[in-house]
C-alpha positions as CSV (number, residue, x, y, z in Angstrom):
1,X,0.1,-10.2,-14.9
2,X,4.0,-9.9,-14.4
3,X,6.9,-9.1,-16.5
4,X,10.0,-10.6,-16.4
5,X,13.3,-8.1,-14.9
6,X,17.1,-8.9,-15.6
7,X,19.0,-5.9,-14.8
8,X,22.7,-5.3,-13.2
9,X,23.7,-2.4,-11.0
10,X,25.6,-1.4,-8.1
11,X,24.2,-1.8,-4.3
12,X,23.2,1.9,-2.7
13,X,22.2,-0.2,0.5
14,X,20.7,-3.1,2.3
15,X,18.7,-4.0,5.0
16,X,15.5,-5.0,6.0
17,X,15.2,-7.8,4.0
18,X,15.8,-5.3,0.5
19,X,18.3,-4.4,-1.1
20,X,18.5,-0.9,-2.9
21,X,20.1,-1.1,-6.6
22,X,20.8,1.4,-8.8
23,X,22.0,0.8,-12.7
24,X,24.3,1.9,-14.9
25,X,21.7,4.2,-16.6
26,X,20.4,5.9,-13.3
27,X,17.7,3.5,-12.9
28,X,16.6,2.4,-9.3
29,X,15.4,-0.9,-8.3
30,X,14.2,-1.9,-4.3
31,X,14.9,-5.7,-4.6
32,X,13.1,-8.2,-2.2
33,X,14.6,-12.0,-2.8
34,X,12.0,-15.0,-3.9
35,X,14.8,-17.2,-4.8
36,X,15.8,-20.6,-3.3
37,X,19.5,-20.9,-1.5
38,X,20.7,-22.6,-4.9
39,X,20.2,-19.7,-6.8
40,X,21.6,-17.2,-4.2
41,X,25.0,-16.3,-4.7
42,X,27.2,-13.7,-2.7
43,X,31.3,-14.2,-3.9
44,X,34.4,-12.2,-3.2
45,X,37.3,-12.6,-1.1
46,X,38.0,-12.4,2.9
47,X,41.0,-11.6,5.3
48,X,41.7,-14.4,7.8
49,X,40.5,-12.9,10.5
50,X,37.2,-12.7,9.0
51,X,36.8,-16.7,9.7
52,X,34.7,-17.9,12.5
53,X,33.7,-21.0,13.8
54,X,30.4,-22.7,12.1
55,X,31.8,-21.4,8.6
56,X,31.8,-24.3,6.1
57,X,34.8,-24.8,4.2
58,X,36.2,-26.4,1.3
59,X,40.1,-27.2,0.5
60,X,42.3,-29.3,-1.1
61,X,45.1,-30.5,0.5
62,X,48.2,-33.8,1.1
63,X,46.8,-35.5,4.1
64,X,48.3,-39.1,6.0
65,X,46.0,-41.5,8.4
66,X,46.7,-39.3,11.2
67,X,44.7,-36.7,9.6
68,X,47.8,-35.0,9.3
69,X,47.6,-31.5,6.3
70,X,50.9,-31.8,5.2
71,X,51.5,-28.1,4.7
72,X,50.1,-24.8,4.9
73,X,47.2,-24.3,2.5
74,X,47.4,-21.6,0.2
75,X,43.4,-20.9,-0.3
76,X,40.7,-22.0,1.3
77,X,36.9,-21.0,0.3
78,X,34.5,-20.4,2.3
79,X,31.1,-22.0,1.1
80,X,27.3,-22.9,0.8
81,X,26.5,-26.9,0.0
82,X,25.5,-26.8,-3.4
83,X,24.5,-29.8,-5.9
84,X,27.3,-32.3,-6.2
85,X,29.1,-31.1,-2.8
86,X,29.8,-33.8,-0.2
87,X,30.5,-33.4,2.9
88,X,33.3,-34.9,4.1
89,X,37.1,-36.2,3.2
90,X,37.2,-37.5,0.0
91,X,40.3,-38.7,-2.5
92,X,41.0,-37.4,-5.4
93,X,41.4,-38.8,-8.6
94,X,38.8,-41.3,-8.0
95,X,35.5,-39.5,-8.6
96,X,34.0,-40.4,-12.5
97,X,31.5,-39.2,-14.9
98,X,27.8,-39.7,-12.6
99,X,29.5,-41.1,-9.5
100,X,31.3,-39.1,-6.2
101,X,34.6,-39.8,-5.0
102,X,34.2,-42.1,-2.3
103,X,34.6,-40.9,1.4
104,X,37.9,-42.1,3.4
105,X,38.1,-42.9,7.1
106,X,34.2,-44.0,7.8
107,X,33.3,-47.1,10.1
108,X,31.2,-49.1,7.3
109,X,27.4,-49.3,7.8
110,X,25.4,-52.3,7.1
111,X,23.3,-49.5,4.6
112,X,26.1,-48.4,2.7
113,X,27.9,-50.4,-0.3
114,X,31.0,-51.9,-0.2
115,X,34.3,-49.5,0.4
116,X,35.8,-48.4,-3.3
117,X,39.5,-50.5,-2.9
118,X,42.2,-48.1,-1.9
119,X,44.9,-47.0,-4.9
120,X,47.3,-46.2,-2.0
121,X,48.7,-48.1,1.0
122,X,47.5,-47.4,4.5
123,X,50.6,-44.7,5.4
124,X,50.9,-43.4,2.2
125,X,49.9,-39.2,2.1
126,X,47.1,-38.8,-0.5
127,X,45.2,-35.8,-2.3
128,X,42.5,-35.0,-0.6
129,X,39.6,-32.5,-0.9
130,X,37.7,-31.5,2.1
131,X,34.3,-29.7,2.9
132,X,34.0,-29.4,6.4
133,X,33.1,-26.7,9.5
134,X,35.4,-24.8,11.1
135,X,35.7,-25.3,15.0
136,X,37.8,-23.4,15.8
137,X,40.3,-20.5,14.7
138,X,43.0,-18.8,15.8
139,X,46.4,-17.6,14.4
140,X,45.7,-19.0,11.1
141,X,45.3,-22.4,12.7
142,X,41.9,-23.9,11.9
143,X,40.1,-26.7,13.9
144,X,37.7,-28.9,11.0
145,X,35.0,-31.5,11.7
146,X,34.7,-32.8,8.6
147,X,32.5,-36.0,9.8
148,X,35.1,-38.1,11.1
149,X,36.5,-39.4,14.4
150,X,39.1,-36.9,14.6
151,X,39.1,-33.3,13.5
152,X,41.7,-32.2,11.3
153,X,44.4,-29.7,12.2
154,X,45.0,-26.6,9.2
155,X,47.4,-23.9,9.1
156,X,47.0,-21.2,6.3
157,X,50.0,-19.7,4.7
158,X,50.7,-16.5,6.1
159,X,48.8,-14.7,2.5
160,X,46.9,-17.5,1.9
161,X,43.8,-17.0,-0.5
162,X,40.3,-17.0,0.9
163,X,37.2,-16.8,-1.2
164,X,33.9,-16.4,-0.2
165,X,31.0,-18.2,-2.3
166,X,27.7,-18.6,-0.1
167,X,23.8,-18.1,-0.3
168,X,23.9,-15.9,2.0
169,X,22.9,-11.5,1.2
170,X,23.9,-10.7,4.9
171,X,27.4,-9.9,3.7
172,X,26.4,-7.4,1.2
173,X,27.4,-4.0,1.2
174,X,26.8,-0.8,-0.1
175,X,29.2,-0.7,-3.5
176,X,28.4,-4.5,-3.9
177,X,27.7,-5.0,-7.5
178,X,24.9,-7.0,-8.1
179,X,23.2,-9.4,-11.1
180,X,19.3,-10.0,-10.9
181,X,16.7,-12.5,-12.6
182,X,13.2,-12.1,-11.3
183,X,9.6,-10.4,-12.0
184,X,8.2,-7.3,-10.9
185,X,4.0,-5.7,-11.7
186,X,3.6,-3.5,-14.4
187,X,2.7,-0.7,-12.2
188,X,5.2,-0.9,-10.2
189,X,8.2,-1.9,-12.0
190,X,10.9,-0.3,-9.4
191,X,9.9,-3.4,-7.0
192,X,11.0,-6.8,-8.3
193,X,11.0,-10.1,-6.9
194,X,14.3,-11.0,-7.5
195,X,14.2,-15.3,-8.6
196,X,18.5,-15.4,-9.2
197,X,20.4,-13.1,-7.1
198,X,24.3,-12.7,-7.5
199,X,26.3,-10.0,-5.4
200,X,30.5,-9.7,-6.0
201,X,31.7,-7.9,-2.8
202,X,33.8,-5.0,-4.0
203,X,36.0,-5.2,-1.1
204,X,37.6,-8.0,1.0
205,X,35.5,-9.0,4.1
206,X,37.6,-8.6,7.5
207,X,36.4,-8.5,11.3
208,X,36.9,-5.0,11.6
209,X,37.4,-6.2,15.9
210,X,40.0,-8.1,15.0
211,X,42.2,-6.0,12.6
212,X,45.3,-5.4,14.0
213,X,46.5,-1.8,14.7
214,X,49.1,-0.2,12.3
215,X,52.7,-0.5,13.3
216,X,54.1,2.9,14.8
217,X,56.4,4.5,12.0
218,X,59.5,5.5,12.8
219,X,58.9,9.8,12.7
220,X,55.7,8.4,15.3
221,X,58.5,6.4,17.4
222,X,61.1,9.1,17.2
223,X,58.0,12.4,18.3
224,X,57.2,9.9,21.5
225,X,60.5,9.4,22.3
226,X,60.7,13.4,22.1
227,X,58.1,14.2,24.2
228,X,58.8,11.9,26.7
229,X,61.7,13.4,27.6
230,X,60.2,16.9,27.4
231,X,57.3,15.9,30.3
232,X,60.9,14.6,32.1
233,X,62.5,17.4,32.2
234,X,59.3,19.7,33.2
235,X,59.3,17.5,36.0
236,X,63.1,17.9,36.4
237,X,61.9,21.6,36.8
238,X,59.3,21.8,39.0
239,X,61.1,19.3,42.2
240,X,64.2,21.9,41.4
241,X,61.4,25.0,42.0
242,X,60.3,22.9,45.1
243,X,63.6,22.3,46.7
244,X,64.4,26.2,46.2
Protein backbone atom coordinates (compact mmCIF):
# COMPACT_ATOMS: atom_id res chain seq x y z
CA UNK A 1 0.00 0.00 0.00
CA UNK A 2 1.41 3.52 -1.23
CA UNK A 3 0.09 6.88 -1.35
CA UNK A 4 0.47 9.22 -3.86
CA UNK A 5 3.07 12.64 -2.91
CA UNK A 6 2.98 16.00 -4.99
CA UNK A 7 4.76 18.56 -2.98
CA UNK A 8 7.12 21.75 -3.91
CA UNK A 9 10.05 22.97 -1.87
CA UNK A 10 13.40 24.31 -1.96
CA UNK A 11 16.63 21.97 -2.31
CA UNK A 12 18.78 21.86 1.26
CA UNK A 13 21.21 19.38 -0.60
CA UNK A 14 22.02 16.64 -2.95
CA UNK A 15 24.03 13.89 -3.44
CA UNK A 16 24.21 10.36 -3.28
CA UNK A 17 21.68 9.67 -5.47
CA UNK A 18 18.94 11.95 -2.99
CA UNK A 19 18.03 14.93 -2.89
CA UNK A 20 17.06 16.71 0.49
CA UNK A 21 13.77 18.99 0.08
CA UNK A 22 12.29 21.03 2.47
CA UNK A 23 8.69 22.99 1.89
CA UNK A 24 7.27 26.00 2.33
CA UNK A 25 5.60 24.80 5.58
CA UNK A 26 8.83 23.31 7.20
CA UNK A 27 8.19 19.99 5.92
CA UNK A 28 11.23 17.70 4.89
CA UNK A 29 11.30 15.25 2.16
CA UNK A 30 14.62 12.85 1.23
CA UNK A 31 13.78 12.25 -2.47
CA UNK A 32 15.22 9.24 -4.47
CA UNK A 33 14.23 9.50 -8.36
CA UNK A 34 12.03 6.41 -10.13
CA UNK A 35 11.30 8.47 -13.09
CA UNK A 36 12.19 7.89 -16.66
CA UNK A 37 14.60 10.77 -18.55
CA UNK A 38 11.26 12.10 -20.17
CA UNK A 39 9.90 13.11 -17.11
CA UNK A 40 13.23 14.52 -15.64
CA UNK A 41 13.52 18.04 -15.95
CA UNK A 42 16.45 20.42 -14.53
CA UNK A 43 16.03 24.26 -16.41
CA UNK A 44 17.72 27.58 -15.73
CA UNK A 45 20.16 29.51 -17.45
CA UNK A 46 24.23 29.21 -17.97
CA UNK A 47 27.25 31.55 -18.53
CA UNK A 48 29.24 30.72 -21.68
CA UNK A 49 31.93 29.33 -20.19
CA UNK A 50 29.87 26.82 -18.66
CA UNK A 51 29.62 24.99 -22.30
CA UNK A 52 31.69 21.99 -22.95
CA UNK A 53 32.12 19.72 -25.63
CA UNK A 54 29.48 16.64 -25.74
CA UNK A 55 26.64 19.19 -24.67
CA UNK A 56 23.69 18.87 -27.04
CA UNK A 57 22.40 21.88 -28.34
CA UNK A 58 19.52 23.37 -30.01
CA UNK A 59 19.34 26.87 -32.10
CA UNK A 60 17.86 28.65 -34.65
CA UNK A 61 19.76 30.31 -36.98
CA UNK A 62 20.29 31.95 -41.27
CA UNK A 63 22.55 29.37 -42.59
CA UNK A 64 23.93 29.08 -46.67
CA UNK A 65 25.30 25.54 -48.41
CA UNK A 66 28.55 26.27 -46.90
CA UNK A 67 27.14 25.69 -43.57
CA UNK A 68 27.88 29.11 -43.12
CA UNK A 69 25.60 30.85 -39.54
CA UNK A 70 25.14 34.03 -40.80
CA UNK A 71 25.56 35.89 -37.54
CA UNK A 72 26.11 35.61 -34.04
CA UNK A 73 23.31 33.75 -32.22
CA UNK A 74 21.67 35.46 -29.58
CA UNK A 75 20.52 32.18 -27.41
CA UNK A 76 21.30 28.94 -27.58
CA UNK A 77 19.83 26.09 -25.18
CA UNK A 78 21.38 23.50 -24.01
CA UNK A 79 19.18 20.24 -24.07
CA UNK A 80 17.97 16.64 -23.49
CA UNK A 81 16.27 14.72 -26.80
CA UNK A 82 12.81 14.78 -25.95
CA UNK A 83 9.70 13.52 -28.08
CA UNK A 84 9.43 15.32 -31.40
CA UNK A 85 13.23 16.45 -31.32
CA UNK A 86 15.42 15.60 -34.36
CA UNK A 87 18.62 15.55 -34.60
CA UNK A 88 19.98 17.23 -37.15
CA UNK A 89 19.62 20.53 -39.66
CA UNK A 90 16.28 20.97 -40.52
CA UNK A 91 14.32 24.08 -42.49
CA UNK A 92 11.87 25.87 -41.15
CA UNK A 93 8.68 26.65 -42.27
CA UNK A 94 8.16 23.30 -43.63
CA UNK A 95 7.29 21.02 -40.77
CA UNK A 96 3.11 20.37 -40.56
CA UNK A 97 0.50 19.05 -38.29
CA UNK A 98 1.87 14.99 -37.65
CA UNK A 99 4.91 15.31 -39.99
CA UNK A 100 8.82 16.70 -39.09
CA UNK A 101 10.57 19.15 -41.13
CA UNK A 102 12.55 17.39 -43.42
CA UNK A 103 16.46 17.18 -42.86
CA UNK A 104 18.83 19.28 -45.47
CA UNK A 105 22.25 18.28 -46.66
CA UNK A 106 21.88 14.18 -46.29
CA UNK A 107 23.28 11.78 -49.13
CA UNK A 108 19.79 9.93 -49.94
CA UNK A 109 19.53 6.29 -48.75
CA UNK A 110 17.86 3.64 -50.75
CA UNK A 111 15.60 3.27 -47.11
CA UNK A 112 14.53 6.67 -46.83
CA UNK A 113 11.62 8.42 -49.05
CA UNK A 114 12.03 10.72 -51.55
CA UNK A 115 13.75 14.34 -50.58
CA UNK A 116 10.70 17.07 -49.67
CA UNK A 117 11.41 19.57 -53.01
CA UNK A 118 13.40 22.58 -51.92
CA UNK A 119 11.23 26.21 -51.51
CA UNK A 120 14.71 27.88 -51.98
CA UNK A 121 17.40 27.81 -54.67
CA UNK A 122 20.71 26.06 -53.93
CA UNK A 123 22.75 29.42 -52.70
CA UNK A 124 19.94 30.99 -51.25
CA UNK A 125 20.54 31.44 -46.91
CA UNK A 126 17.48 29.70 -45.29
CA UNK A 127 16.04 29.46 -41.63
CA UNK A 128 17.27 26.77 -40.05
CA UNK A 129 16.92 25.10 -36.66
CA UNK A 130 19.67 22.94 -35.39
CA UNK A 131 20.03 20.16 -32.60
CA UNK A 132 23.44 19.13 -32.63
CA UNK A 133 26.73 18.35 -30.14
CA UNK A 134 29.09 20.74 -29.44
CA UNK A 135 32.80 19.82 -30.42
CA UNK A 136 34.38 22.15 -29.50
CA UNK A 137 34.39 25.69 -27.63
CA UNK A 138 36.27 28.35 -27.17
CA UNK A 139 35.87 32.20 -27.08
CA UNK A 140 32.27 32.00 -27.76
CA UNK A 141 33.12 30.11 -30.94
CA UNK A 142 31.37 26.70 -31.07
CA UNK A 143 32.31 23.64 -33.21
CA UNK A 144 28.67 21.53 -34.00
CA UNK A 145 28.27 17.97 -35.56
CA UNK A 146 25.00 18.10 -36.25
CA UNK A 147 25.12 14.76 -38.58
CA UNK A 148 26.47 16.07 -41.59
CA UNK A 149 29.64 16.06 -43.70
CA UNK A 150 30.86 19.22 -42.37
CA UNK A 151 30.49 20.69 -38.90
CA UNK A 152 29.07 23.94 -38.54
CA UNK A 153 31.02 27.02 -37.31
CA UNK A 154 28.80 29.36 -34.31
CA UNK A 155 29.70 32.37 -32.73
CA UNK A 156 27.52 33.61 -29.76
CA UNK A 157 26.92 37.27 -29.25
CA UNK A 158 29.04 38.63 -26.69
CA UNK A 159 25.54 38.33 -23.96
CA UNK A 160 24.03 35.87 -25.82
CA UNK A 161 21.19 33.90 -23.91
CA UNK A 162 21.86 30.30 -22.78
CA UNK A 163 19.23 28.03 -21.26
CA UNK A 164 19.63 24.90 -19.80
CA UNK A 165 16.71 22.31 -20.13
CA UNK A 166 18.06 18.61 -19.54
CA UNK A 167 17.25 15.27 -17.64
CA UNK A 168 19.90 15.46 -15.95
CA UNK A 169 19.72 16.23 -11.45
CA UNK A 170 23.64 16.39 -11.42
CA UNK A 171 23.41 20.21 -11.87
CA UNK A 172 21.22 20.71 -8.90
CA UNK A 173 22.12 22.69 -6.15
CA UNK A 174 21.41 23.57 -2.77
CA UNK A 175 18.68 26.66 -3.21
CA UNK A 176 17.33 24.82 -6.35
CA UNK A 177 13.66 24.92 -6.19
CA UNK A 178 12.10 21.89 -6.88
CA UNK A 179 8.45 20.30 -8.12
CA UNK A 180 7.76 16.46 -7.35
CA UNK A 181 5.07 13.76 -8.46
CA UNK A 182 5.70 10.36 -6.94
CA UNK A 183 4.67 7.82 -3.99
CA UNK A 184 6.06 7.26 -0.78
CA UNK A 185 4.81 4.18 2.30
CA UNK A 186 2.59 5.22 4.82
CA UNK A 187 5.01 4.72 7.44
CA UNK A 188 7.42 6.48 6.12
CA UNK A 189 6.13 9.36 4.35
CA UNK A 190 9.41 11.63 4.48
CA UNK A 191 10.89 9.15 1.75
CA UNK A 192 9.25 9.35 -1.62
CA UNK A 193 9.92 7.90 -4.83
CA UNK A 194 9.81 10.71 -6.84
CA UNK A 195 7.93 9.56 -10.63
CA UNK A 196 8.15 13.57 -12.20
CA UNK A 197 10.99 15.51 -11.04
CA UNK A 198 11.44 19.35 -12.02
CA UNK A 199 14.39 21.50 -10.48
CA UNK A 200 14.74 25.50 -11.66
CA UNK A 201 18.37 26.43 -10.81
CA UNK A 202 18.25 29.58 -8.75
CA UNK A 203 21.42 30.75 -10.13
CA UNK A 204 23.23 30.78 -13.47
CA UNK A 205 25.55 27.76 -14.07
CA UNK A 206 29.33 28.91 -14.86
CA UNK A 207 32.71 26.92 -14.73
CA UNK A 208 33.84 28.39 -11.68
CA UNK A 209 37.86 27.38 -13.46
CA UNK A 210 37.11 29.33 -16.04
CA UNK A 211 35.61 32.62 -14.65
CA UNK A 212 37.68 35.33 -15.38
CA UNK A 213 39.29 37.34 -12.61
CA UNK A 214 37.90 40.86 -11.83
CA UNK A 215 39.46 43.82 -13.55
CA UNK A 216 41.88 45.78 -11.04
CA UNK A 217 40.01 49.17 -10.05
CA UNK A 218 41.58 52.12 -10.35
CA UNK A 219 42.20 52.94 -6.17
CA UNK A 220 43.75 48.95 -6.54
CA UNK A 221 45.95 50.24 -9.72
CA UNK A 222 46.76 53.64 -8.10
CA UNK A 223 47.86 51.62 -4.05
CA UNK A 224 50.32 49.18 -6.48
CA UNK A 225 51.68 51.88 -8.22
CA UNK A 226 52.28 53.36 -4.59
CA UNK A 227 53.91 50.71 -3.07
CA UNK A 228 55.99 49.96 -5.80
CA UNK A 229 57.77 52.92 -5.55
CA UNK A 230 57.95 52.74 -1.74
CA UNK A 231 59.96 49.04 -1.93
CA UNK A 232 62.12 51.36 -4.71
CA UNK A 233 63.14 53.71 -2.67
CA UNK A 234 63.87 51.37 0.45
CA UNK A 235 66.14 49.89 -1.92
CA UNK A 236 67.38 53.35 -2.89
CA UNK A 237 68.20 53.37 0.85
CA UNK A 238 69.88 50.55 1.70
CA UNK A 239 72.77 50.57 -1.54
CA UNK A 240 73.17 54.40 -0.16
CA UNK A 241 73.79 52.69 3.62
CA UNK A 242 76.14 50.29 1.71
CA UNK A 243 78.19 52.65 -0.27
CA UNK A 244 78.70 54.72 3.18
Amino acid sequence: MTEQVRAAGTIKDAGMGMLHVVGASGSQWLVKLDAQPQNISFMGSAEENWLQPGMLVRFNGIMDRRYKIAEPLSSLSVISMRPGYMFGITQEGLATAGNEAPKLFEDPKPERPAPVKKTVSANEPMPVLVIGRIASVKGGKLTIDAGTAKQLKVELQEKAKISVDVADLSWARAGDKIEIEGWAYPQQKMNVFARNVTVTATNPLVNEKKRPLPAAKDDDKEAEKKDTEKKDDEKDDEKKEADK
